[in-house]
Each structure stands twice: as C-alpha cells, then as structure tokens.
C-alpha positions in Angstrom: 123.0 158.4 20.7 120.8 155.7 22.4 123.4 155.1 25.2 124.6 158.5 25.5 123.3 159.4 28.4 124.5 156.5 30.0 127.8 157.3 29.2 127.3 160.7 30.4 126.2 159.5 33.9 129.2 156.9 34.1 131.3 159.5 33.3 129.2 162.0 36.1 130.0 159.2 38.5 133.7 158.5 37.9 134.2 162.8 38.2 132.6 162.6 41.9 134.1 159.6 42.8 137.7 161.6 41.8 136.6 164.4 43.4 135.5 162.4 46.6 139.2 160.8 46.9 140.8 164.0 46.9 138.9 166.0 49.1 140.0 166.2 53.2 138.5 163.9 55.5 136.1 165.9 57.0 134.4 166.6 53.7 134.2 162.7 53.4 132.3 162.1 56.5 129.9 165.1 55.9 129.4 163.5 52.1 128.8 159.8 53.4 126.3 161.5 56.0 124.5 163.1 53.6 124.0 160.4 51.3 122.8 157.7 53.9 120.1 160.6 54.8 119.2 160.7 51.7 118.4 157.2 51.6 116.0 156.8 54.7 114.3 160.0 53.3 113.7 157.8 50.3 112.9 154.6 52.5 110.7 156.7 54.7 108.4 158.3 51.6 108.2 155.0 49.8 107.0 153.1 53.1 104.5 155.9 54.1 102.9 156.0 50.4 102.3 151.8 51.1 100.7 152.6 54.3 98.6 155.1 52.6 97.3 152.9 49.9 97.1 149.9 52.3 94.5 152.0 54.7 91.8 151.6 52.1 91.7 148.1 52.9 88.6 147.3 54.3 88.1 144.5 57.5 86.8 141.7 56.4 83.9 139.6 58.8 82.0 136.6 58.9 78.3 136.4 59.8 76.4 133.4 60.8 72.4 132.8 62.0 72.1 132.8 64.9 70.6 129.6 65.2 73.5 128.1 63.4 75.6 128.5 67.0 72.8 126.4 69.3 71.0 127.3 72.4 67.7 127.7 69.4 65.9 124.0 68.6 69.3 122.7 69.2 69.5 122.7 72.1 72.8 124.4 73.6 76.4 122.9 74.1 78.4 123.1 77.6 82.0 122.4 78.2 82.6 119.5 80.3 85.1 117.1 81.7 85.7 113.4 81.5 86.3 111.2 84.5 86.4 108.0 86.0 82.9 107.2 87.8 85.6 105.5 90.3 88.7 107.8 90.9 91.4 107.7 93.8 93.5 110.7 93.9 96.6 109.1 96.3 98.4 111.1 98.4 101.9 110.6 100.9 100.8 109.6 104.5 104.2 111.1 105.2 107.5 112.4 103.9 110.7 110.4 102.9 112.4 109.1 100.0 111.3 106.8 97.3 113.3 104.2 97.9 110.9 101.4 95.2 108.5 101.5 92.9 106.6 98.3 92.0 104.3 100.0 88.8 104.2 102.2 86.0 101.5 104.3 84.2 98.8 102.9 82.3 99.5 99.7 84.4 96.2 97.6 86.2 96.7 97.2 89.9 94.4 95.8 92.1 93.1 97.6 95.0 96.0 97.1 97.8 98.8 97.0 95.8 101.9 98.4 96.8 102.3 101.2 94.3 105.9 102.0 96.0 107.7 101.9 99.0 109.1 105.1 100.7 112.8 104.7 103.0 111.4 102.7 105.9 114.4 101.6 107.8 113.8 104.1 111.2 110.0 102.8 110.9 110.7 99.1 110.6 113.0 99.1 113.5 110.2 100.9 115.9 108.0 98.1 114.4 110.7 95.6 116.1 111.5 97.4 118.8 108.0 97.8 120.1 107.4 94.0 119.1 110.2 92.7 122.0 108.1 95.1 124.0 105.3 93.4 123.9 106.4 90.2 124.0 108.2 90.9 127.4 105.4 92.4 128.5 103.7 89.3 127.8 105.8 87.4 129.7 106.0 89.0 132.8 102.5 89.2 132.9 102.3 85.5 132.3 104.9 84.5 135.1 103.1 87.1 137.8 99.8 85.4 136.8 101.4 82.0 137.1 102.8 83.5 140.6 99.4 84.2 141.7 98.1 81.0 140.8 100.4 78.5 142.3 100.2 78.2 145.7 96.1 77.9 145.5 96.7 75.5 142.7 99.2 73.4 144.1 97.0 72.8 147.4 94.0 71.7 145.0 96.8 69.5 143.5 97.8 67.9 146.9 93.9 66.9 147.5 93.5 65.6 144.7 96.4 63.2 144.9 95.0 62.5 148.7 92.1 61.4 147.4 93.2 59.0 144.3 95.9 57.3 146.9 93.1 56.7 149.1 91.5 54.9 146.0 94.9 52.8 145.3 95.5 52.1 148.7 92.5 50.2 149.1 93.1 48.6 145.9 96.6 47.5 146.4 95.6 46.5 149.8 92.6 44.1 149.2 94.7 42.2 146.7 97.6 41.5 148.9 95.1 40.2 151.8 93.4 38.2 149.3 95.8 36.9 147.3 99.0 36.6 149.8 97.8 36.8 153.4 94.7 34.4 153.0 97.1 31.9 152.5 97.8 31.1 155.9 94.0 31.1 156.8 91.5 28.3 155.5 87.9 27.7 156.7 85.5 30.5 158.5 85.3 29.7 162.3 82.9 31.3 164.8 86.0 33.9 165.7 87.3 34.0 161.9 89.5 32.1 159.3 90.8 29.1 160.6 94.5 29.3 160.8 96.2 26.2 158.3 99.7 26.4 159.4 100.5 25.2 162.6 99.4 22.1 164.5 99.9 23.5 167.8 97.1 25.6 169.8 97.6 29.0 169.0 94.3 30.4 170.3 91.8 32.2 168.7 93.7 35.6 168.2 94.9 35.2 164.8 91.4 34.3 163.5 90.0 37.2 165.4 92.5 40.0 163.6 91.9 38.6 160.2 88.2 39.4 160.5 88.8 42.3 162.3 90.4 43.4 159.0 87.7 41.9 156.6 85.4 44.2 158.3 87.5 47.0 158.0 88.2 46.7 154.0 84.7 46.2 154.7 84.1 49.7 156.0 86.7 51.0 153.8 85.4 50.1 150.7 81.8 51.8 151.8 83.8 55.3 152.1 85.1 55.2 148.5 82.2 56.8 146.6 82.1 59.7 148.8 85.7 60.1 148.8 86.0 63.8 146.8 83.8 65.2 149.4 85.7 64.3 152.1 88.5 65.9 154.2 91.9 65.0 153.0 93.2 64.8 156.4 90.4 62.5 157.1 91.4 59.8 154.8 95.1 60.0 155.2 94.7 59.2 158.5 92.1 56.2 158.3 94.5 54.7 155.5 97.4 54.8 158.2 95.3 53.7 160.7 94.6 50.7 158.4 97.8 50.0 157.2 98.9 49.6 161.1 96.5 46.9 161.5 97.4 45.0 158.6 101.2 45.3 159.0 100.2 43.9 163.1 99.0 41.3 161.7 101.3 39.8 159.1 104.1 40.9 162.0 101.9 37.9 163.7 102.2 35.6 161.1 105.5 36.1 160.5 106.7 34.8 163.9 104.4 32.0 163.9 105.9 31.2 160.5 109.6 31.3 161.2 108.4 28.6 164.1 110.0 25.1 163.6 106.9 23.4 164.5 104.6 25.3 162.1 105.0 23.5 158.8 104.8 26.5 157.1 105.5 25.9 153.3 108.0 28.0 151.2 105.4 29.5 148.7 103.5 30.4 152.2 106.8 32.3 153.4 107.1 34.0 149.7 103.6 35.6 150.0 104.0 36.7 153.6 107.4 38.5 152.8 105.2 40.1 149.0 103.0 40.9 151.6 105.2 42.7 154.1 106.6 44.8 151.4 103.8 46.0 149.7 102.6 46.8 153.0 105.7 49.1 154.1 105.4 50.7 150.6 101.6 51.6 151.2 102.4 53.2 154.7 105.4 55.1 153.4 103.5 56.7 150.4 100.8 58.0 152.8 103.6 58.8 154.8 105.0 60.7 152.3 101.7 62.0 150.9 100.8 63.4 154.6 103.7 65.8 154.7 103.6 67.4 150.7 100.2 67.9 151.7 101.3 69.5 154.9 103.2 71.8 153.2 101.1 73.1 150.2 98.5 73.7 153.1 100.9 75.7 154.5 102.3 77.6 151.5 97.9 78.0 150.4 97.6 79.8 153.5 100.6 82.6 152.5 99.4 82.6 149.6 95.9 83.4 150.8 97.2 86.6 153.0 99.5 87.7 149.6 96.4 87.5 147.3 95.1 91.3 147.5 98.4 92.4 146.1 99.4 89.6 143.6 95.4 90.9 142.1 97.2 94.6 142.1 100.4 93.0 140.4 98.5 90.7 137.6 96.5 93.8 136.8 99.6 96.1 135.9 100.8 93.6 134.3 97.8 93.6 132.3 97.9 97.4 131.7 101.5 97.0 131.1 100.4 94.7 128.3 97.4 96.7 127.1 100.4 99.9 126.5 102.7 98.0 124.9 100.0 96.5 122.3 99.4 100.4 121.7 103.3 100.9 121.1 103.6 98.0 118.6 100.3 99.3 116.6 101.0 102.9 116.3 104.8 101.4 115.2 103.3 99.7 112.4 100.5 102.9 111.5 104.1 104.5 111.2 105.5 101.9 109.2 102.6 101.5 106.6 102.7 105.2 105.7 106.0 104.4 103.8 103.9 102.1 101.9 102.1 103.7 99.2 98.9 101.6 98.4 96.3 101.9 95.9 93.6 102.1 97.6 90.6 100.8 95.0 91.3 98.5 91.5 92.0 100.0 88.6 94.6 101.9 86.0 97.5 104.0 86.9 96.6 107.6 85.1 99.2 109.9 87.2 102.4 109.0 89.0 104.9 111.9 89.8 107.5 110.4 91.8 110.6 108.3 90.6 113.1 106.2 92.6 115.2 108.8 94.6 112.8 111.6 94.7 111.9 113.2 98.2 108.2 113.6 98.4 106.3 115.3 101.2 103.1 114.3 103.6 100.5 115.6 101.6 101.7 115.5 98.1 99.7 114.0 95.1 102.2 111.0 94.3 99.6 108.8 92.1 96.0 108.3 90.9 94.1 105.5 90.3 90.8 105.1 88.0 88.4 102.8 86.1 88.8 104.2 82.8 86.2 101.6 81.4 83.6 103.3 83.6 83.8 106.7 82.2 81.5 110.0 82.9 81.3 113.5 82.0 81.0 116.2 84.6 79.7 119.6 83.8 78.4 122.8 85.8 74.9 124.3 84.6 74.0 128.3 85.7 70.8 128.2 87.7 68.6 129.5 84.9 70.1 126.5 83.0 68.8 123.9 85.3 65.5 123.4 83.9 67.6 122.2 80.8 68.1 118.7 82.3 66.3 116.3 84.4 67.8 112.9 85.4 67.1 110.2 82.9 67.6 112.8 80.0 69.8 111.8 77.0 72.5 114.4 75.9 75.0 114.8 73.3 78.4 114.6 73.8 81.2 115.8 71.2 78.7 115.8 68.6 78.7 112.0 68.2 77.8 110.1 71.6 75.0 109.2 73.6 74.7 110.0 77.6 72.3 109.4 80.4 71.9 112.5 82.9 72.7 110.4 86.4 72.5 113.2 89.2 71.9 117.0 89.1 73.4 118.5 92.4 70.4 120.0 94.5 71.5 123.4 95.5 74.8 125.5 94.2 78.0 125.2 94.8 78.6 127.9 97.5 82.4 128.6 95.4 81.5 128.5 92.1 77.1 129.2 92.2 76.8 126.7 89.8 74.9 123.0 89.8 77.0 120.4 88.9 75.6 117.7 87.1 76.7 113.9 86.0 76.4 112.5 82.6 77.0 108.9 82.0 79.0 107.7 78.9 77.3 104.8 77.4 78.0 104.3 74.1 80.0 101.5 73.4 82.0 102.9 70.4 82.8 106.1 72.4 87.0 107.0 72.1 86.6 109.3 75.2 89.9 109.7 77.4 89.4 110.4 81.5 90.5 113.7 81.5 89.1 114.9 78.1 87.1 118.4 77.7 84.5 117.4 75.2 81.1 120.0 74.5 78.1 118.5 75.4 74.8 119.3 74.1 71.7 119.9 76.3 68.3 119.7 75.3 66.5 123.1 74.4 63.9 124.9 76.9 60.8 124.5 76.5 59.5 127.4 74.2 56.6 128.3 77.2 59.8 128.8 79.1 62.4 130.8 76.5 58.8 133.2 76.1 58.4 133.5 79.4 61.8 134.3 80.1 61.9 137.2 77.6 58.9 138.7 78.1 60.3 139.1 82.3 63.6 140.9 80.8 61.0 143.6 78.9 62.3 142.9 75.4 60.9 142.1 72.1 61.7 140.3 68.9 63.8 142.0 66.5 61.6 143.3 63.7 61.0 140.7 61.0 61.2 137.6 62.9 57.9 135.4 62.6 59.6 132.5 64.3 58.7 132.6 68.4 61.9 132.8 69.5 63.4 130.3 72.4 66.7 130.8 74.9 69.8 131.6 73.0 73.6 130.5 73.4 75.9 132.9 72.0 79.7 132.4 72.0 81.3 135.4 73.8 83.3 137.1 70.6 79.9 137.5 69.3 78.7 139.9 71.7 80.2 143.6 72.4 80.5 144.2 75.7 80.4 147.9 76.2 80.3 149.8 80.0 76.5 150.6 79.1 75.1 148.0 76.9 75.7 145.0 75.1 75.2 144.4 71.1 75.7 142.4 68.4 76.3 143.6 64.7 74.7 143.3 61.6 76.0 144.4 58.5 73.4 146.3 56.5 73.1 146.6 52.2 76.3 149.3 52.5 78.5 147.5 54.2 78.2 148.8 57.5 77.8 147.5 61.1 74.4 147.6 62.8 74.5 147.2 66.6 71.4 145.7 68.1 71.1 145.8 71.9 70.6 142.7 74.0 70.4 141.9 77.8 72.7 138.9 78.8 72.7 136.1 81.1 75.1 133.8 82.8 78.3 132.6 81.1 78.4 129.0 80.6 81.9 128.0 79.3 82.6 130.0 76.1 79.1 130.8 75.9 77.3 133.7 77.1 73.3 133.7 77.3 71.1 136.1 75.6 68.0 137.0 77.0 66.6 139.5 74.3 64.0 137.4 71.9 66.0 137.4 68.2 65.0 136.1 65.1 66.8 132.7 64.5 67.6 133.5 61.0 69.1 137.0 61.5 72.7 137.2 60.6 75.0 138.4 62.7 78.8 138.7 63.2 80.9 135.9 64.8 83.4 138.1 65.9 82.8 141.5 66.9 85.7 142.2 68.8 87.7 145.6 67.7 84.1 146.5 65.7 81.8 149.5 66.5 78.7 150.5 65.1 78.7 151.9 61.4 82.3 150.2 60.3 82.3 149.3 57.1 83.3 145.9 56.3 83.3 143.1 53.7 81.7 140.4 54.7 83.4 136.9 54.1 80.3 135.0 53.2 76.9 136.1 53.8 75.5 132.4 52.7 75.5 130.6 56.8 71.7 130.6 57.3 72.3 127.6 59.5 69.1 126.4 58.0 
C-alpha cells in the first residue's frame, strides 16, 4: 500500500505514452505543444512569485558626517597632476620616415642628443649641393678681386723694386771702384789719383775721371735716404747715367792697360776685366728694370680707366657670395629637421615612433623630463583661491609634504579656473610624472566660511552648535534636481530626509556647498536613484568622522 500510488502513476504514464504512439501525427504536435505551454506557464508563475517576495527587499545606504569627507577643519582635497618642473614635449620639424633611433624609454639623454634620425638623403644632397655653390662663388669672387687688384698692385711692385736696385747699385758699385778699379790709381794729386801703371805721360785725364766719379758716389750716396720719396724714373735714370761714366772710364783703363809699355800687372788686368763685368751687369739690370717698369705703368693706367666697373664686378661677386651662404644655410635648417634632438637633459617618458614609421610635421614623436624635479599642478575655482597663498604647505596623497610655488593671477580664459603649482619636496615621496594624486588644501578661515554663508541667506541646520566653515562634498552626495539641490538623511523610521542646500563650483569630484551644516550631521554618501521619504536600511550609522 505505501508505493501504490506510485505504481498507479507509472502505470498512468506507460497508458499515455501507448496512447501517444498510436495516435496520427497531428495529434502529436498539438500534444507536444501543449505540454511545452504548460511548462513556461509553470516557469512563468514560479519566477513572478520570486519577484514578488524579492520587492520587499529594502535599499540598503551608507551615511557618513559630513566632516568625515573634508572641506570642514580639514581642509578640502583637489585632484591634481604630477609633472616634471622641466618638461619638453618634442615634436617633428617635418615629415619623413624614421630611418634610426639612437634611445629608448626611461633612458637619460643629455640636452642635444640625437633622439633619431628621419630619411635625410634629398636633404643631405641640397646640403652638398649648395656647399659647391658657395665655394664657387667664393672663388670667382676671389679671382675678380685679385683681377681688380693687380694691375695697381703690380705698379707699386715695380717701384718698389726701382727703388731697392737703386740701393744695390750703389752698393755693388762702390765696391768694384774700391776694391778693383783703385788699383790702377795710387796717391791723391791736385787733379786726382795718381795713375801707377804706366811710365809714360798720359796727362792729367785719367786722374781727373776718377774724381769725377768719387764725387759722384759722393752725391750718390747723399740721395739714398730719401730714396722711397723719390720718383722712380728719377733714379733709374741717374743710376744709368752713373753707370755710363764708370764703364768710360774702365773703357780708359783698359786701353792704356793692353799697352806694351804700361807694365800693367796680371792681378791689375783681372780686376779691370771683374770690373768690366760687374759693370755691364749693373747697366743691364737697370736696363731691364726701366722697361718692366715701363710696362706696369702702362698696364696701372688701363687699369685705372677699368676701375669703376671692376668695383661693380667685385661687388656682385660679393652679393653672389652673400646668396649662396643663404642657399647653403637654409640647406642645412632643411637638413637638421630630420634630426630629432632633445632639446633640454633629462629622461625619455614618451616615444611613439619606431624604425620604419612615417611621422608627420607636427606630430608628438617624444618627451623629455626631469623626473627627479617633480611638481603637482592643480586648478582652484575662484572662491577657492583664498585657500592658498604661496609659501603654504599642502598635503598630497594623504602622505607628502608640498610648498605652494605660484598661484596664476587671473583665470584661465578656457577653463575660468587659477591654476596653481605645488612643489614636491619630500624626499621619501614615490610620485610618478604623470600621476593624479588628491591634494589637500588648507581650510578657510572660519570669518570667511561665515561670511560666505550668511551672503547665500542660509542658516545652520537645526541642532548644530558647531559654527560651521566651507564644505566639500563629493558629487553622489548631493541630489541634483531641476529646482533644488538636497542631501538625505535618514530619520528613526527608516526614511529619507531631504535637506536643501545651495552649491558652488565643482572642483574635481567635489562639489561646494554653500548652506552652513552641522559637521556631525549624517548624511548619505550616495544619493543617486533616492528621493525623499524612501525607506532604507542603513549600512552603518557609526561614521561620525569624529
């Protein structure tokens, strides 16, 4: 009897089943239909009885004082950003392909180094094309200079020369006189040097035109210290003039010499024949000298009539010059924008381009930074200004010390906030340049947060005793409705209790609350999807933030 009605079902079941297998095939469809309906009417009851007893779950909240979230005696904390005091964002001076890179990140570089090198074969050849142009711009201006120098040049040449033969001649002169020709002469006379050759009467002119030509060395060597003042012509013709006399006179001596009768010695005929041939020499390089001098006189005087234009040619070649310096620099400008320099020492904190990679002019290809001199920047609403003054220590991340450097004087005309710089120094700091870190500002003065309420027309919720300063709210506190603003309470019962306020600026996840609240009043940390008189459990109701 206890499984009988077991057996009774099985034996239900194994009926239908016979039944089922006999009937058409129409009946079978309509059958399997109706039992799968069946089943979702089941599935559907069964789910919608869960959801029924699952609605009389309540929402469960947390509450926190409001001086537990900052912006009380706390002070109130601002998002900002870490970054290098000294930062170089570096950017392609032109477009190409990254043919080198000489780096990688994290890497120290000092400032100058090649970072990488962009394809610079069409820039290098400018580069050395522009260099042979100013090279043979170089040179031609050098020849045409050379051009308009020569024939004024070579003329102050030629009188120059004049002038120092006149000097040698007299020198080469005196000592053949002296030392050859004064042979043949012993004793002064009344008319001159006695002649020592010959024992026959010769007379008195050979005496006579040896002092005739001591008194003109004489003469002679009176001219020689104003010599480079005088006329070139001038002295080329008195040394010919000179040399005339002299070679008259050893022409004299010479056929007395040769005589049979004379009893001329042999070292006597040796010094007149020295003699003779210096003396030709002398007359033919004043010879010689006369006509070069001629002749660069000559060309001075062409030249003279050509100088207005060779002054036009030097000049263009100048300019020509001047241009072609201008080529070769603006080649090279070209040239060194395929060079990507850093531009200030430090660490390599971005670089986007690999070997291969076609980059743009303008694209952000690498950045360099100090990271051991680190600051945080941050941007402050205007009513949050009088928070900071430079010299003011802050708190950053909770943990670190910083020194307010700057405060920006005016807004930013994009963004109507004051940005403000914060300098990092604590040693044991573990900030990264980049980081977002919370820093937290020093409260307002009370006279202030008092001042500031009682301008916004508000009071102090009811039980406070506490005067109440600025407060910094985060934003899921507060519900922002099209006509007023609240936060939410939650009273003995369990319900919500909205309490107006009048807000502020936004600073980061923060919003500012101008209404005067009690510190210690509890309120909800997230009222999002909450209206006034939802009840609620509330997760814990011990955050005093006492």
């Amino acid at each position: 009897m206890k499984f009988s009605w077991f057996k009774k079902f099985v034996s239900f079941v194994q009926s239908s089943w016979k039944r089922f297998s006999a009937s058409s095939r129409r009946t079978k469809i309509i059958s399997g239909v109706a039992v799968v309906l069946v089943l979702l009417i089941l599935v559907v009851v069964l789910r919608g009885g869960s959801g029924a007893q699952s609605g009389t779950t309540l929402p469960t909240v947390s509450v926190a004082s409001i001086q537990s979230f900052g912006g009380t005696g706390s002070g109130v904390s601002v998002l900002g950003t870490v970054q290098s005091v000294s930062e170089a964002d570096i950017l392609a001076q032109t477009s190409g392909t990254v043919r080198s890179i000489h780096t990688q990140l994290g890497a120290s570089v000092p400032a100058g180094f090649v970072i990488a090198n962009l394809d610079s074969a069409a820039a290098s050849a400018s580069v050395l094309q522009a260099q042979g142009g100013y090279d043979a711009a170089l040179a031609a201006e050098k020849s045409i200079t050379l051009q308009s120098q020569d024939s004024s040049g070579s003329f102050a040449e030629a009188q120059t020369s004049v002038r120092n033969l006149y000097q040698s001649t007299y020198s080469n002169l005196d000592s053949t006189l002296t030392g050859q020709v004064d042979a043949f002469f012993g004793a002064a006379s009344p008319v001159g040097p006695s002649l020592v050759i010959s024992s026959l009467t010769t007379g008195e002119s050979l005496p006579r035109e040896r002092q005739a030509i001591k008194d003109m060395m004489t003469a002679w060597r009176g001219t020689l210290p104003s010599v480079s003042s005088t006329d070139p012509l001038a002295l080329l013709t008195t040394m010919q003039v000179n040399l005339a006399k002299v070679s008259t006179l050893l022409t004299d001596l010479g056929t007395l010499a040769n005589d049979r009768n004379s009893g001329t010695s042999a070292a006597q005929i040796a010094s007149l024949t020295a003699a003779r041939a210096t003396v030709s020499g002398l007359i033919a390089s004043v010879s010689a000298a006369r006509d070069a001098y001629n002749a660069k006189q000559t060309a001075a005087a062409v030249g003279s009539v050509q100088s207005s234009q060779s002054s036009v040619d030097v000049s263009s070649a100048q300019a020509t010059v001047e241009q072609a310096l201008g080529g070769l620099r603006s080649a090279q400008a070209a040239y060194e924008k395929t060079v990507i320099r850093a531009p200030i020492a430090g660490t390599i904190n971005f670089l986007s381009i690999h070997i291969g990679d076609f980059v743009n002019t303008n694209d952000h290809v690498s950045t360099v930074a100090r990271n051991n001199a680190l600051e945080v920047v941050l941007y402050l609403s205007q009513n949050d200004r009088n928070r900071v003054a430079v010299g003011d220590t802050v708190t950053i991340e909770g943990s670190y010390k910083g020194v307010v450097t700057s405060i920006s004087p005016a807004l930013d005309p994009s963004t109507k906030q004051i940005e403000v710089h914060i300098a990092v120094n604590d040693s044991n700091a573990t900030l990264v340049n980049g980081q977002s870190v919370q820093v937290t500002l020093p409260p307002l003065p009370t006279s202030a947060a008092v001042a500031t309420g009682k301008a916004s027309g508000t009071s102090i919720v009811t039980g406070t005793t506490t005067p109440a300063v600025s407060i910094q709210l985060p934003l899921a506190a507060v519900k922002l409705l099209p006509n007023e603003r609240d936060v939410f309470t939650v009273d003995a019962s369990g319900h919500l209790v909205a309490h107006k306020v009048d807000i502020g600026d936004v600073t980061g996840d923060r919003i500012q609350i101008l209404t005067l609240l009690d510190p210690t009043l509890l309120i909800v940390t997230d009222a999002r999807g909450f209206s006034a008189g939802d009840a609620v459990l509330v997760a814990s109701s011990s955050a005093t933030g006492g």
